[in-house]
N, CA, C and O atoms as a GROMACS GRO file, in nm:
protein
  584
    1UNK      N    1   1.539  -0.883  -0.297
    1UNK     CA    2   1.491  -0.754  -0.338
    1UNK      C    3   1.480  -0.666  -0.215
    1UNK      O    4   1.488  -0.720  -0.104
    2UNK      N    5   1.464  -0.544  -0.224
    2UNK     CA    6   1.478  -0.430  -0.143
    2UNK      C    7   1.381  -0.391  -0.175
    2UNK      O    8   1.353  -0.376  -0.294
    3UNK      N    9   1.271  -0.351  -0.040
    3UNK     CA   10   1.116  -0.302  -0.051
    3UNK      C   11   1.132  -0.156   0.040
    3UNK      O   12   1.164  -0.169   0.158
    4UNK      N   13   1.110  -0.019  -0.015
    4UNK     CA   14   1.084   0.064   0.079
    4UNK      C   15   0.926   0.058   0.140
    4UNK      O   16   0.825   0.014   0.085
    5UNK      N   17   0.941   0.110   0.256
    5UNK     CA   18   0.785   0.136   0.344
    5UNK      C   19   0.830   0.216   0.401
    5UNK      O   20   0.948   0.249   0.396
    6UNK      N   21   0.714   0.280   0.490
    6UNK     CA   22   0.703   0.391   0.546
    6UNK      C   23   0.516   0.461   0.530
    6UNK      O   24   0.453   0.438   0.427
    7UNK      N   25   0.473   0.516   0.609
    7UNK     CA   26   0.394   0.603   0.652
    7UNK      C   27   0.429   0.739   0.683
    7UNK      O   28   0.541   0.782   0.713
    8UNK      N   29   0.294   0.818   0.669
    8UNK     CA   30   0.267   0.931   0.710
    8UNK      C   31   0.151   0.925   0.754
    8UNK      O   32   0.060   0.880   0.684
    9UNK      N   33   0.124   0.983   0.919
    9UNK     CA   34   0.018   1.032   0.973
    9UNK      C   35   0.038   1.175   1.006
    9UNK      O   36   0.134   1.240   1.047
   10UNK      N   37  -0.126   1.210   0.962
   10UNK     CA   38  -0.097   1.368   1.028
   10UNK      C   39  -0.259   1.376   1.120
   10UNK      O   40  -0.372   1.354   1.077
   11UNK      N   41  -0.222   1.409   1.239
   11UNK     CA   42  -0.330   1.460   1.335
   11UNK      C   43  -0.370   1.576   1.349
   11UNK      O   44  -0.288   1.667   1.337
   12UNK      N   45  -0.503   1.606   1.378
   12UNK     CA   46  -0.506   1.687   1.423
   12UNK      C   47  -0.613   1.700   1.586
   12UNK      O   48  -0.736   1.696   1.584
   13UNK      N   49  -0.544   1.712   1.690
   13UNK     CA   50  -0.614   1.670   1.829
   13UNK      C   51  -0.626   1.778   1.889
   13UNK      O   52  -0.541   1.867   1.889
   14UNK      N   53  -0.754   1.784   1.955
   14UNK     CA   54  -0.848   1.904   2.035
   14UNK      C   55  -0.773   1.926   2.206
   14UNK      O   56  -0.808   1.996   2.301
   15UNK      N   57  -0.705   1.870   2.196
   15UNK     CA   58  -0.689   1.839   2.340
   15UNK      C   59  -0.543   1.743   2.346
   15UNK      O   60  -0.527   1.669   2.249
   16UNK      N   61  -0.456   1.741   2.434
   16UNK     CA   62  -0.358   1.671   2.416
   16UNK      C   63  -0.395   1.507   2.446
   16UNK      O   64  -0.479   1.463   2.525
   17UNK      N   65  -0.319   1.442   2.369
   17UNK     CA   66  -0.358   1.262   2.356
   17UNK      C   67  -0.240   1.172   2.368
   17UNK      O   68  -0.127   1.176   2.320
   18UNK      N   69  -0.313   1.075   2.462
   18UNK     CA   70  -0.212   0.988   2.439
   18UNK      C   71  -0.227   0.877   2.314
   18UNK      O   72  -0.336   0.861   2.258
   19UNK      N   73  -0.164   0.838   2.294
   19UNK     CA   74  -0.142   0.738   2.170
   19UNK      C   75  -0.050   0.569   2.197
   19UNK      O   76   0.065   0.545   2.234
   20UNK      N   77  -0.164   0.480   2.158
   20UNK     CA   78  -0.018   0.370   2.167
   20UNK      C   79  -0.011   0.323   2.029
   20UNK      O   80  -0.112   0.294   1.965
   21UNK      N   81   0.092   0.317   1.988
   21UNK     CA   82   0.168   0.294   1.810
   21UNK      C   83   0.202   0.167   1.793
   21UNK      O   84   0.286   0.105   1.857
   22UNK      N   85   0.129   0.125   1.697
   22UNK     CA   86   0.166  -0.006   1.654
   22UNK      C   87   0.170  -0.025   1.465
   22UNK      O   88   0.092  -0.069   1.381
   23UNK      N   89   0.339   0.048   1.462
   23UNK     CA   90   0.345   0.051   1.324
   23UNK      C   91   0.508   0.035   1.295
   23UNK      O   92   0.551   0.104   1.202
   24UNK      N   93   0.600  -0.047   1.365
   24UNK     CA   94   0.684  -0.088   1.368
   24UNK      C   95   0.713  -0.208   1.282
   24UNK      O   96   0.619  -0.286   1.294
   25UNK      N   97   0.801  -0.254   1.203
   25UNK     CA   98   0.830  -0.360   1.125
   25UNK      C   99   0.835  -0.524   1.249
   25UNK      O  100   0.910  -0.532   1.347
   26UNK      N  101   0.780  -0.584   1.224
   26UNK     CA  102   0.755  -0.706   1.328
   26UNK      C  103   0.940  -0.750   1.359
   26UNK      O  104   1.040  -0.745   1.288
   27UNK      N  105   0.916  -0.790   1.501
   27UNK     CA  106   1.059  -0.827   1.541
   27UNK      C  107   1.125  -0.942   1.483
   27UNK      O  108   1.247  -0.954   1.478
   28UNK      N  109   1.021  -1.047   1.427
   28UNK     CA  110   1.059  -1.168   1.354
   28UNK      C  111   1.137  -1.094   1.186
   28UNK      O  112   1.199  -1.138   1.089
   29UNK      N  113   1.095  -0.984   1.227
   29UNK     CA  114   1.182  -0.918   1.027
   29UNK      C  115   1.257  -0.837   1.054
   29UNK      O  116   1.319  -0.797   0.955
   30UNK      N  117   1.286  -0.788   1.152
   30UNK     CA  118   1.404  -0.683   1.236
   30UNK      C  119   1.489  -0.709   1.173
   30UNK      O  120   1.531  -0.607   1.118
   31UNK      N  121   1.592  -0.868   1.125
   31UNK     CA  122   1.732  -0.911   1.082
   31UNK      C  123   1.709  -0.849   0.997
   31UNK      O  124   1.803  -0.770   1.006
   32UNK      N  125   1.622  -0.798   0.860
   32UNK     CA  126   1.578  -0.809   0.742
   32UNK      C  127   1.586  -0.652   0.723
   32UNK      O  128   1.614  -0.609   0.611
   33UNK      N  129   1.564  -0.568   0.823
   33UNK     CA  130   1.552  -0.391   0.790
   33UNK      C  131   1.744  -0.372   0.738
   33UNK      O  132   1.832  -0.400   0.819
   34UNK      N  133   1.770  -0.333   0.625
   34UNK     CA  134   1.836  -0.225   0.583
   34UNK      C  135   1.847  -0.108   0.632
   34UNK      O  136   1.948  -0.064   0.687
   35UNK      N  137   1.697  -0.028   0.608
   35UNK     CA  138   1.684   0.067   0.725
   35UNK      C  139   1.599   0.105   0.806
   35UNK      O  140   1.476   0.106   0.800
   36UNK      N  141   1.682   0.141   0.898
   36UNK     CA  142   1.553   0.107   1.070
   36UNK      C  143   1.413   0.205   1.031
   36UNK      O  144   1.417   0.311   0.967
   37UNK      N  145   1.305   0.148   1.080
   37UNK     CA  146   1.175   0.213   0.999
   37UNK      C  147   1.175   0.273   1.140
   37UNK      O  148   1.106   0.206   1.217
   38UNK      N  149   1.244   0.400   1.207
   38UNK     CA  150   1.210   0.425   1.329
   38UNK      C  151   1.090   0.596   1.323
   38UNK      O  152   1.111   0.684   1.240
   39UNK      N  153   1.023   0.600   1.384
   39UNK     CA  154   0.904   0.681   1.431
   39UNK      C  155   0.983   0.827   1.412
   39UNK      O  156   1.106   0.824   1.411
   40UNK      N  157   0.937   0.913   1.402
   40UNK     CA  158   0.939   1.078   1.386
   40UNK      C  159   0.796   1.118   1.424
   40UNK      O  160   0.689   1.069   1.387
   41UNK      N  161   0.822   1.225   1.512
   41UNK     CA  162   0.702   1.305   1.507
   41UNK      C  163   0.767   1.430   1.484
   41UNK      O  164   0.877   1.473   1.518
   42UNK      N  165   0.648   1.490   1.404
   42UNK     CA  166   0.704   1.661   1.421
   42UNK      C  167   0.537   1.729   1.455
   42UNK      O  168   0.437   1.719   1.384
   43UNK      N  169   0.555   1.804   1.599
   43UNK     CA  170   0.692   1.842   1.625
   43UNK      C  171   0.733   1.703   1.744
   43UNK      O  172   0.661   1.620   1.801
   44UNK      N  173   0.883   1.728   1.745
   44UNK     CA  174   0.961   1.643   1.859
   44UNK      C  175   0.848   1.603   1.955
   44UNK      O  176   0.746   1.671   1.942
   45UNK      N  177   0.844   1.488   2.067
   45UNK     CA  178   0.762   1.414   2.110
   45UNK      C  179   0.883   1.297   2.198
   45UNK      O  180   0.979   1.230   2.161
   46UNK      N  181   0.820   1.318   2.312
   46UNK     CA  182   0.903   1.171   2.416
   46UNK      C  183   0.850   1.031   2.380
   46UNK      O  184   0.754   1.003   2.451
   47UNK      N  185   0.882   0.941   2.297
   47UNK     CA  186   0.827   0.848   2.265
   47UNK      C  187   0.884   0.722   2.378
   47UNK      O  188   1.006   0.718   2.393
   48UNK      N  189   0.792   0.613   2.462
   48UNK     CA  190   0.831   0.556   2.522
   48UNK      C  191   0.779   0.384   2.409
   48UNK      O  192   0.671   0.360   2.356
   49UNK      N  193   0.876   0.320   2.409
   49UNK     CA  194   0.870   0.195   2.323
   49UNK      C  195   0.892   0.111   2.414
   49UNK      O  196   0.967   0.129   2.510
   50UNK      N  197   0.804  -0.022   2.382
   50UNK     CA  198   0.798  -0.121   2.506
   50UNK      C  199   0.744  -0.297   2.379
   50UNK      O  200   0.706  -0.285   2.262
   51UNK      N  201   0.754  -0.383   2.425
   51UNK     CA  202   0.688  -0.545   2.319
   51UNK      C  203   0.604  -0.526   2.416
   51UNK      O  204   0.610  -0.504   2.536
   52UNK      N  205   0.501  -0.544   2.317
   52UNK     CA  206   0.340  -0.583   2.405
   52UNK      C  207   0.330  -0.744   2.444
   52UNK      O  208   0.444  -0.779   2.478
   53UNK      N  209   0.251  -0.838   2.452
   53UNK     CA  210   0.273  -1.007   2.486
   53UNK      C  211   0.259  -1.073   2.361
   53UNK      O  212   0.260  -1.196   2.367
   54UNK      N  213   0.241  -0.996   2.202
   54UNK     CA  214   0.230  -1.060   2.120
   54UNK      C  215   0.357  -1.011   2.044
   54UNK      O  216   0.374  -1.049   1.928
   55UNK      N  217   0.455  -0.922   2.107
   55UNK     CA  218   0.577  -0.958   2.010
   55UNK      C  219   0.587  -0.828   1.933
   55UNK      O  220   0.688  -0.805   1.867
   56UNK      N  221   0.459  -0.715   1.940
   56UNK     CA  222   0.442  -0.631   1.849
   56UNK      C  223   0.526  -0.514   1.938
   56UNK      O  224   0.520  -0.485   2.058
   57UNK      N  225   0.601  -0.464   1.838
   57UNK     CA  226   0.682  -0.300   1.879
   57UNK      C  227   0.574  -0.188   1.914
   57UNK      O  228   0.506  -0.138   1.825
   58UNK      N  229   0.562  -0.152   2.041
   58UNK     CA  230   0.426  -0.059   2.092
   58UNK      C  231   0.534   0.084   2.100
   58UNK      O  232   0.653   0.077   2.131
   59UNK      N  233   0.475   0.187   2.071
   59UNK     CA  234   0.550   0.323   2.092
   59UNK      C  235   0.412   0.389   2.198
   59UNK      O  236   0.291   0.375   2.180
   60UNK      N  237   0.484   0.464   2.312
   60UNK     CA  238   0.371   0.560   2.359
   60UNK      C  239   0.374   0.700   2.358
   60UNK      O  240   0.482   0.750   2.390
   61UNK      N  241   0.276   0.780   2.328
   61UNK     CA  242   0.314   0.891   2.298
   61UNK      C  243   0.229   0.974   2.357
   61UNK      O  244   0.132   0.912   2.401
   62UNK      N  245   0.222   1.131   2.384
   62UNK     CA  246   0.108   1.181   2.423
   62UNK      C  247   0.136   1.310   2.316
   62UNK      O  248   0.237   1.374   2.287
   63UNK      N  249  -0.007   1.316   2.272
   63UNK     CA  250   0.038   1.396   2.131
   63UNK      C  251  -0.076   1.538   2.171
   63UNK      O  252  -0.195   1.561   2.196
   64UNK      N  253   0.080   1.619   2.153
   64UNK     CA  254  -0.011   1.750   2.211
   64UNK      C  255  -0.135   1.804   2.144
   64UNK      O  256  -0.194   1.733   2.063
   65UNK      N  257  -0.178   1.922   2.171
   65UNK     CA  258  -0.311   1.982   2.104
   65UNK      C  259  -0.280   2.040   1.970
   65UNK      O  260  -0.170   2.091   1.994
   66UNK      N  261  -0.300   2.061   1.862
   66UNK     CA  262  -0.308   2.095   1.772
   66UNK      C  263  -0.206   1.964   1.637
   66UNK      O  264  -0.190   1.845   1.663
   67UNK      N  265  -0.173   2.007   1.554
   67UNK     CA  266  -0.133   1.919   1.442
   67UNK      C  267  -0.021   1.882   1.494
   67UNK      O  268   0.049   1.950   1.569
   68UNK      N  269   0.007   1.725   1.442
   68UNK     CA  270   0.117   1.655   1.484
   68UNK      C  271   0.106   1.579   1.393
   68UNK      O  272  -0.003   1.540   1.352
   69UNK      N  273   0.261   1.530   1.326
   69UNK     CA  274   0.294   1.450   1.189
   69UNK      C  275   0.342   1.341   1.231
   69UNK      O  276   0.456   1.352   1.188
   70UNK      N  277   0.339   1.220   1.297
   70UNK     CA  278   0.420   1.070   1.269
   70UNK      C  279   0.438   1.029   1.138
   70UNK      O  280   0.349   1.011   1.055
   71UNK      N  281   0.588   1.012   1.121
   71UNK     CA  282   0.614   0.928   0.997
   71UNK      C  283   0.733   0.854   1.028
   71UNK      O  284   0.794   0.884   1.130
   72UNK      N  285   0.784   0.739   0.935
   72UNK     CA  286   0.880   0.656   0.942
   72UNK      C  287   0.901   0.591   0.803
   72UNK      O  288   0.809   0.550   0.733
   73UNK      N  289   1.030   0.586   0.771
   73UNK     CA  290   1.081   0.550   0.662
   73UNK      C  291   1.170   0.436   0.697
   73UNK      O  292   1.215   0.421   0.811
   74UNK      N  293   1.199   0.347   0.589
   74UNK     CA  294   1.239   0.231   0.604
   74UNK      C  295   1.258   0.158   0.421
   74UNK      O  296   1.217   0.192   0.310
   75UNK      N  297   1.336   0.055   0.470
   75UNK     CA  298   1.397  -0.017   0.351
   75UNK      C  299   1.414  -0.169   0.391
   75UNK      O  300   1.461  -0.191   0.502
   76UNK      N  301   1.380  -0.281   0.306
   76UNK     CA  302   1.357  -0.466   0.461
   76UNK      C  303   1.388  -0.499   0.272
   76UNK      O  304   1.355  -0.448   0.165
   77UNK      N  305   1.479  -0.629   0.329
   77UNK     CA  306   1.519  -0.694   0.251
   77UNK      C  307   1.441  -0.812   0.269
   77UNK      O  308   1.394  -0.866   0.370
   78UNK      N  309   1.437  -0.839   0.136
   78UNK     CA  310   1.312  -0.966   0.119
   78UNK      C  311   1.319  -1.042  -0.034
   78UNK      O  312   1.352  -0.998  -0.144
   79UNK      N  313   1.271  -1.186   0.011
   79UNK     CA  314   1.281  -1.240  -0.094
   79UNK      C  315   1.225  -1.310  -0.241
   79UNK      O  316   1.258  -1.397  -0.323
   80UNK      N  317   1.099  -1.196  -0.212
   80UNK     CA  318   1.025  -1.186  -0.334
   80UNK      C  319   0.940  -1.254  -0.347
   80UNK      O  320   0.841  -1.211  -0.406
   81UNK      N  321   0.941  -1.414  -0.288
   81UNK     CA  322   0.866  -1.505  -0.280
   81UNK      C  323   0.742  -1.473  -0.225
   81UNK      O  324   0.732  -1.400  -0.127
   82UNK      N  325   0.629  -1.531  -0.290
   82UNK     CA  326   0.458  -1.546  -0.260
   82UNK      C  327   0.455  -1.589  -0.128
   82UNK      O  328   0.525  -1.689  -0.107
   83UNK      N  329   0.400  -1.547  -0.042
   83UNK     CA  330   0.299  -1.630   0.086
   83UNK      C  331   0.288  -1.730   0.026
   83UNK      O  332   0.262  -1.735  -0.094
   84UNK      N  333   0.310  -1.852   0.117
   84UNK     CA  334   0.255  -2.000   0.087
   84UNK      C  335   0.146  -1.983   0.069
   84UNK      O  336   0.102  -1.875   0.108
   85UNK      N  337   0.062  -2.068   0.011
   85UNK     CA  338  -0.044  -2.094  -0.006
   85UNK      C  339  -0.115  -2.230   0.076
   85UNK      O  340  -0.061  -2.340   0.060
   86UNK      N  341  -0.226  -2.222   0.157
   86UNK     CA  342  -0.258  -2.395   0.204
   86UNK      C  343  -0.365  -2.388   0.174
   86UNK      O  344  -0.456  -2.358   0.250
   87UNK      N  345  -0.379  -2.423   0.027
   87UNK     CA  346  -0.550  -2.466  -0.001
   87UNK      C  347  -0.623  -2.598   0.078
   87UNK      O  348  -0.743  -2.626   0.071
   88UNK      N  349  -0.544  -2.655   0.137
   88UNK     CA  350  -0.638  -2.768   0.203
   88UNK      C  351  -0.698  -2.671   0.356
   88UNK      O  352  -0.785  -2.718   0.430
   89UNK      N  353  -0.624  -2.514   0.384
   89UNK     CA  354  -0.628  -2.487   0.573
   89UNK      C  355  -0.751  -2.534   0.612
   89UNK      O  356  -0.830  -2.570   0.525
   90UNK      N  357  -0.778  -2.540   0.719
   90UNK     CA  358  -0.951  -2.611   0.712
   90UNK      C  359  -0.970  -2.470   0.874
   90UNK      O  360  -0.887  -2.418   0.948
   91UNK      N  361  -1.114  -2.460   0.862
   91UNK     CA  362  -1.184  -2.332   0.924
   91UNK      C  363  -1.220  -2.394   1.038
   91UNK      O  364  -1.325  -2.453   1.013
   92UNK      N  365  -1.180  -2.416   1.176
   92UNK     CA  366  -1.234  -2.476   1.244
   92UNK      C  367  -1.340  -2.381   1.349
   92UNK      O  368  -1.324  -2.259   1.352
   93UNK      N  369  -1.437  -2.440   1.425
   93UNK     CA  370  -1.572  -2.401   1.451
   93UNK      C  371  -1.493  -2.370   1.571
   93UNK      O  372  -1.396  -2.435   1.612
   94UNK      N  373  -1.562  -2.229   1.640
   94UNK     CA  374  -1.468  -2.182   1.768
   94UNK      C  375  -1.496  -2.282   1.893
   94UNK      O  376  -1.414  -2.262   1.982
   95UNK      N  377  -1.589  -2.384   1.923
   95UNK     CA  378  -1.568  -2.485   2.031
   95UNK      C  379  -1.421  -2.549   2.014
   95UNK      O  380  -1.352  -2.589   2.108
   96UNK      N  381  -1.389  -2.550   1.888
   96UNK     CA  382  -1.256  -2.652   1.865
   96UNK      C  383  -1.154  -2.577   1.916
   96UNK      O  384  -1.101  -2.619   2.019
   97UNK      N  385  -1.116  -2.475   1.865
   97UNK     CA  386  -0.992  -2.363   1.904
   97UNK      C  387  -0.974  -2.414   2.075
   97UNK      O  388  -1.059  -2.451   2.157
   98UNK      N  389  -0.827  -2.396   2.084
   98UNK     CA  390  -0.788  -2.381   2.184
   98UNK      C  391  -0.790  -2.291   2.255
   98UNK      O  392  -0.834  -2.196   2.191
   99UNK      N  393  -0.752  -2.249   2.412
   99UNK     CA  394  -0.840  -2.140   2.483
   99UNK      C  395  -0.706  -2.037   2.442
   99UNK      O  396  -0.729  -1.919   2.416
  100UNK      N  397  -0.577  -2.085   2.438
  100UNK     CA  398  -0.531  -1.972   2.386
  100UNK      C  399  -0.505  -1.901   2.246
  100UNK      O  400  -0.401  -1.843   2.213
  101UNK      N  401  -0.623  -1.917   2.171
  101UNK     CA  402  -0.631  -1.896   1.996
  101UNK      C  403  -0.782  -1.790   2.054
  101UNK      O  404  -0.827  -1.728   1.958
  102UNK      N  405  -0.853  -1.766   2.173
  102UNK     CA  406  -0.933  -1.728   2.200
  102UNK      C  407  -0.951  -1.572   2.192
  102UNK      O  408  -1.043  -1.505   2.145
  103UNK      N  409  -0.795  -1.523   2.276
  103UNK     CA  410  -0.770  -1.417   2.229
  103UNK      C  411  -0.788  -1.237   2.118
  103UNK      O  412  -0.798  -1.114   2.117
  104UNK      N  413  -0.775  -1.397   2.027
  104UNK     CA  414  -0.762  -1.342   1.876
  104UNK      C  415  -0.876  -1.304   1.810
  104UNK      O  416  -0.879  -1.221   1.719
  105UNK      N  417  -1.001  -1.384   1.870
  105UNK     CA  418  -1.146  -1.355   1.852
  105UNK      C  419  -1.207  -1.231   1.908
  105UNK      O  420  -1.318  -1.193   1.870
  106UNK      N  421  -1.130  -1.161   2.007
  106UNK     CA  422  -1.205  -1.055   2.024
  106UNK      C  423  -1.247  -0.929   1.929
  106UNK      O  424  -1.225  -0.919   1.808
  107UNK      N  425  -1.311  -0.837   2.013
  107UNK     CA  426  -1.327  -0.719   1.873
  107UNK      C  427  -1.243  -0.592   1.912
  107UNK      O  428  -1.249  -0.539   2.023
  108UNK      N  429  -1.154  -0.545   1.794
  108UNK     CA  430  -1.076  -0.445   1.807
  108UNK      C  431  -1.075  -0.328   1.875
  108UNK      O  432  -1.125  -0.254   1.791
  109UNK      N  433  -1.046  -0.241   1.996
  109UNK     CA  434  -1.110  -0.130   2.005
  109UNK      C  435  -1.039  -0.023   1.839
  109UNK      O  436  -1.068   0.095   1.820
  110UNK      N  437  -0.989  -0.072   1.788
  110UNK     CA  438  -0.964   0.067   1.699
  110UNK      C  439  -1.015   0.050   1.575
  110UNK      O  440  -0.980   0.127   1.486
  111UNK      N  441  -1.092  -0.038   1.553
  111UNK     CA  442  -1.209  -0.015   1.418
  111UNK      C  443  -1.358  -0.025   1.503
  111UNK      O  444  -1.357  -0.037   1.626
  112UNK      N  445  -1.457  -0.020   1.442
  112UNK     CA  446  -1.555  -0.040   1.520
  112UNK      C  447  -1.644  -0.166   1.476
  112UNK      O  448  -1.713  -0.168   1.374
  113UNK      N  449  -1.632  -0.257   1.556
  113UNK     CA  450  -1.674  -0.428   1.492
  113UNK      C  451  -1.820  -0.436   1.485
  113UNK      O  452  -1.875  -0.482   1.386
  114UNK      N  453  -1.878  -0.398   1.576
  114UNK     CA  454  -2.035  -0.377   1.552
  114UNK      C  455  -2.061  -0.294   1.463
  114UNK      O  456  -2.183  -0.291   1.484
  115UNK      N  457  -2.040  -0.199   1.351
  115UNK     CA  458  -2.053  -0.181   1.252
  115UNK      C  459  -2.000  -0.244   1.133
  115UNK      O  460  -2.055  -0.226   1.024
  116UNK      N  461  -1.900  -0.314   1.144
  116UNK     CA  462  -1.822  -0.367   1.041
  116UNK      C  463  -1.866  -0.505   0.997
  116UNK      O  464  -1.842  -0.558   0.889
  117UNK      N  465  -1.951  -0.566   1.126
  117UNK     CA  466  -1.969  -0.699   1.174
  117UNK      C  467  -2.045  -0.754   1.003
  117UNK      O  468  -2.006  -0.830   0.913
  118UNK      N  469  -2.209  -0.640   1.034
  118UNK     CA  470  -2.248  -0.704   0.930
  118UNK      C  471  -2.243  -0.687   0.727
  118UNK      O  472  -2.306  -0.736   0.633
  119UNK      N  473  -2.144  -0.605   0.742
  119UNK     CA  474  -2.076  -0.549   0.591
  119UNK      C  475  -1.989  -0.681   0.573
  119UNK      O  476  -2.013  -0.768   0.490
  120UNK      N  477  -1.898  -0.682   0.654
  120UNK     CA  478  -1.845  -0.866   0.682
  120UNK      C  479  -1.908  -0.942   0.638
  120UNK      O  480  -1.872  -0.980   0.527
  121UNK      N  481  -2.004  -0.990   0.683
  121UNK     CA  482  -2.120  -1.121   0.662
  121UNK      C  483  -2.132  -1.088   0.557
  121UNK      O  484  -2.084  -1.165   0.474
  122UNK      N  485  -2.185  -0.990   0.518
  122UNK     CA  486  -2.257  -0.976   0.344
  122UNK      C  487  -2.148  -0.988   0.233
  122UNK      O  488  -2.202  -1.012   0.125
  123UNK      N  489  -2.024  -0.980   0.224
  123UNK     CA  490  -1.908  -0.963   0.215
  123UNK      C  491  -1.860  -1.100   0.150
  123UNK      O  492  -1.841  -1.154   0.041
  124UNK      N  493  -1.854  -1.123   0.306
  124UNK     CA  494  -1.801  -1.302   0.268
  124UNK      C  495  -1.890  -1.400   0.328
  124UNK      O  496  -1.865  -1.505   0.270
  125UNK      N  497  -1.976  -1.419   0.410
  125UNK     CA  498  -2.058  -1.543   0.429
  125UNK      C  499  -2.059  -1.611   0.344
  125UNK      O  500  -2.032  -1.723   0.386
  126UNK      N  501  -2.076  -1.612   0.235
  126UNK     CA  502  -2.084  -1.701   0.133
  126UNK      C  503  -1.995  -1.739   0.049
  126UNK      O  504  -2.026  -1.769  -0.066
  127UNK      N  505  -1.866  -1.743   0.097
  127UNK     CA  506  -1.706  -1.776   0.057
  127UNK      C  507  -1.690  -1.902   0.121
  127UNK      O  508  -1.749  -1.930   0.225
  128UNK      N  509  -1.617  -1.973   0.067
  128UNK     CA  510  -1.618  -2.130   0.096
  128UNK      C  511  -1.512  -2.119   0.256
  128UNK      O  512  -1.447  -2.014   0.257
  129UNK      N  513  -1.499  -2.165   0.321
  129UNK     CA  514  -1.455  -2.146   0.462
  129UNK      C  515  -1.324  -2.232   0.417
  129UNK      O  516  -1.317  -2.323   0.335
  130UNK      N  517  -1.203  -2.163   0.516
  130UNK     CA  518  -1.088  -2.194   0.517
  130UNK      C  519  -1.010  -2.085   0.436
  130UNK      O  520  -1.012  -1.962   0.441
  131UNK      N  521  -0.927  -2.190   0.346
  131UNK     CA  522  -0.858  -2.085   0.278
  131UNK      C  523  -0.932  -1.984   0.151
  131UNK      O  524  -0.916  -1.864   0.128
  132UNK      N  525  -0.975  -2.033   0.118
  132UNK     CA  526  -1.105  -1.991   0.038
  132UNK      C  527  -1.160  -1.834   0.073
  132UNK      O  528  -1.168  -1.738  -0.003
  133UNK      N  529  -1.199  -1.846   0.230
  133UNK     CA  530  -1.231  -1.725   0.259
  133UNK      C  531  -1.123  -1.611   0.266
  133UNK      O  532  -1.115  -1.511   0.195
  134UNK      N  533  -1.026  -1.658   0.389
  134UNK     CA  534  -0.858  -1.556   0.378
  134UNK      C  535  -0.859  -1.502   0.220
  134UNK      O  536  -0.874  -1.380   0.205
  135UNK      N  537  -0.849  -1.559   0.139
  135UNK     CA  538  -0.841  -1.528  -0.018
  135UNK      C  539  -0.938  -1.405  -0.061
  135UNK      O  540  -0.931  -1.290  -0.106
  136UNK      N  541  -1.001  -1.467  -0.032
  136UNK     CA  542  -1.162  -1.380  -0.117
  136UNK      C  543  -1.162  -1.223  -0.008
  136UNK      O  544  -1.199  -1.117  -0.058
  137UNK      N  545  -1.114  -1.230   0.145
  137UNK     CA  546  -1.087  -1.150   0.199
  137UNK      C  547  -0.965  -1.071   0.173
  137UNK      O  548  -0.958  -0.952   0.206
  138UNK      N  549  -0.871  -1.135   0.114
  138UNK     CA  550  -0.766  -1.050   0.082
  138UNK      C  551  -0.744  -0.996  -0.055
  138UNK      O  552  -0.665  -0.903  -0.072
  139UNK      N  553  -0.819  -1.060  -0.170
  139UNK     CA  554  -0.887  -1.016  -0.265
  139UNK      C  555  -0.926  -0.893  -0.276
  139UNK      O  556  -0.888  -0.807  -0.355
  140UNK      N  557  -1.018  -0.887  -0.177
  140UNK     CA  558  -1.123  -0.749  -0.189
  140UNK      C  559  -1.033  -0.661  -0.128
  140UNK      O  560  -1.036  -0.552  -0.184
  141UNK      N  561  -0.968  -0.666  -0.049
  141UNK     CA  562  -0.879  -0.565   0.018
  141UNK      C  563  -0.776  -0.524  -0.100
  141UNK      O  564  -0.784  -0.404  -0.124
  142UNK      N  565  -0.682  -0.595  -0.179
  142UNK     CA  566  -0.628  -0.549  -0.308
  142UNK      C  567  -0.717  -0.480  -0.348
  142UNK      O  568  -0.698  -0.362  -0.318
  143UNK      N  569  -0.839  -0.505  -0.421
  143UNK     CA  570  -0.862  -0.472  -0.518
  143UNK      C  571  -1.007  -0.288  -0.487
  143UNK      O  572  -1.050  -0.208  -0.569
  144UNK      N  573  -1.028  -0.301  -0.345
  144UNK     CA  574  -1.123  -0.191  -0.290
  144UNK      C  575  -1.045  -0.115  -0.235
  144UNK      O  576  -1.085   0.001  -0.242
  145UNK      N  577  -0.908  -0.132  -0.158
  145UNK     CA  578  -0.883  -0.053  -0.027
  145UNK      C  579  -0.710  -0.022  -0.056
  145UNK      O  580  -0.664   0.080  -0.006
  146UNK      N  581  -0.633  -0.099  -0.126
  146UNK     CA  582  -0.487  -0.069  -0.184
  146UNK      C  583  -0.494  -0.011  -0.281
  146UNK      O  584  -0.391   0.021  -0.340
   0.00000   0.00000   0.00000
């Protein structure tokens, strides 16, 4: 099957900004684009693109003062099939994790985690750990936020 995607952002900045973009189709699905989901701004914009250490397509931009539109269109061939499922995954306690899974634990600068932290907890604390939780987390995201 053939899935279109694409975004639209529209800014509006007080002051000129830089920006780093992380809204590129992952390089592991690159074979898979039909069509290239590549960046537009209007107006025109020097975009510098670089892989960050996790593989992700980074764009940099400095986005002048007043309104500015990023969008990107695209078309990824795919094969319809469900995400596996591993109802056995098991949740391991962060002493266990390895130091390089450590990473991944930090808190985002682009949401704000100390506010989010405890809407989280109330959320899901009480979701059975492992796969159980991923679920019940991706659940609520269908069904509140898509």
């Amino acid at each position: 099957m053939q899935i279109r995607i694409g975004y639209e952002l529209i800014y509006d900045c007080p002051q000129p900004t830089p920006m780093v973009l992380m809204l590129t189709v992952h390089h592991t699905r690159a074979a898979d684009l039909v069509v290239m989901d590549r960046l537009v701004a209007d107006p025109p914009l020097p975009i510098h693109a670089y892989h960050d250490s996790f593989g992700n397509w980074c764009s940099r931009i400095v986005v002048p003062a007043g309104r500015t539109r990023l969008s990107a269109r695209g078309i990824v061939n795919d094969t319809g099939e469900p995400d596996p499922v591993a109802l056995a995954a098991v949740q391991h306690t962060i002493p266990d994790l390895p130091d390089d899974a450590m990473m991944f634990l930090l808190g985002s600068r682009y949401c704000e985690t100390e506010r989010l932290a405890d809407i989280a907890w109330s959320l899901f604390g009480k979701t059975p750990l492992g796969w159980g939780r991923v679920q019940a987390t991706c659940d609520f995201v269908h069904q509140h936020i898509l």
